[in-house]
C-alpha positions in Angstrom: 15.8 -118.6 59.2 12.5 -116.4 59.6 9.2 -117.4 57.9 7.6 -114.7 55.7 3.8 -114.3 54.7 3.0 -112.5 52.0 -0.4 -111.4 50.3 -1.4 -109.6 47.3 -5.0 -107.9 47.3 -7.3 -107.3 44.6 -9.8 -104.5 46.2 -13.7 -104.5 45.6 -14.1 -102.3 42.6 -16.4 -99.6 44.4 -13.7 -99.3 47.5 -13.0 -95.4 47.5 -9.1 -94.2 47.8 -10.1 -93.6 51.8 -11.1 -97.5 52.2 -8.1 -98.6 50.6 -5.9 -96.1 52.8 -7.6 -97.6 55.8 -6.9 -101.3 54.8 -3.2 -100.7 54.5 -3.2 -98.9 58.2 -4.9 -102.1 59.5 -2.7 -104.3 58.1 0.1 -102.3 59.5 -1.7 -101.5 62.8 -1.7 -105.8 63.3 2.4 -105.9 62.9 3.8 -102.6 64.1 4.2 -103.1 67.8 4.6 -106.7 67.6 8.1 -106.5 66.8 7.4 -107.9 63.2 9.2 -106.6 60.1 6.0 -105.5 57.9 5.9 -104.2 54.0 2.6 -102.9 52.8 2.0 -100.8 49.8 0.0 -100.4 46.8 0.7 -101.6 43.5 2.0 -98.6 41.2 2.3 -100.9 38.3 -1.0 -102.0 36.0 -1.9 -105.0 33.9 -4.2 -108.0 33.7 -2.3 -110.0 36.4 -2.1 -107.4 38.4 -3.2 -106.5 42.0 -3.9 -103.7 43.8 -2.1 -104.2 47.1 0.7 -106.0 48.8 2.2 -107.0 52.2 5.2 -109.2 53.7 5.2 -109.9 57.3 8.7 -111.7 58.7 8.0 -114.2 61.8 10.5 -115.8 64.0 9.2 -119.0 62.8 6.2 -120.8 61.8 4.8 -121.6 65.0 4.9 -117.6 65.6 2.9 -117.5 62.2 0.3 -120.0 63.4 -0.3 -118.1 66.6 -1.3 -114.8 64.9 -3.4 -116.4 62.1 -5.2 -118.0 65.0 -5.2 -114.8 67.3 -8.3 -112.9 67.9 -6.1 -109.4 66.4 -6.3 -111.2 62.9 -10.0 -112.4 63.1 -11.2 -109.2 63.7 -9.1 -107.7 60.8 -10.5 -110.3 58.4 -13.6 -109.4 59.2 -13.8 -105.6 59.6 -11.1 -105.7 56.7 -10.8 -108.4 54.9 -14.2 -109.9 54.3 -15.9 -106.4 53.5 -13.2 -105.2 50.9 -11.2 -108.0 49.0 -12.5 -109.1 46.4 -9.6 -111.9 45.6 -6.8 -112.6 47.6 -3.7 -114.5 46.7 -1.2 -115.6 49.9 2.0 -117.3 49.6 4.8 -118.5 52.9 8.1 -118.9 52.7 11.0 -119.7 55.0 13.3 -117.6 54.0 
């Protein structure tokens, strides 16, 4: 069993194409050499209940999970990133 995070984004309307590009390499940057399976793309669909952006990230476990929410890596992303340019954020774990 692994434990998986996921998030779906809903941008800050005035967020240019360049912003949003930038977001997904940061949330990728966090995971790539960390030997974490990561999934992080924009939403090609539309609709009301829609949002912009989504990432998984697989972790060993949860204790693995806890350890990077707590690191300093993800509280500088959420605030370079994810403070100045979400605008709602839904998050959801499973073990999977």
């Amino acid at each position: 069993m692994s434990f998986r995070h996921i998030t779906l984004v809903r941008f800050k309307p005035e967020l240019t194409e360049a912003e949003r590009l930038a977001y997904a390499t940061a949330v990728i940057a966090l995971h790539r050499d960390k030997g974490r399976e990561v999934a992080a793309a924009p939403n090609v669909g539309s609709g009301p209940n829609h949002y912009d952006f989504a990432a998984t990230v697989d972790f060993p476990d949860e204790a693995a999970f806890r350890a990077y929410i707590a690191s300093p890596e993800h509280k500088a992303y959420v605030e370079n990133f994810g403070k100045p340019m979400v605008d709602q954020l839904a998050v959801i774990q499973q073990i999977i």
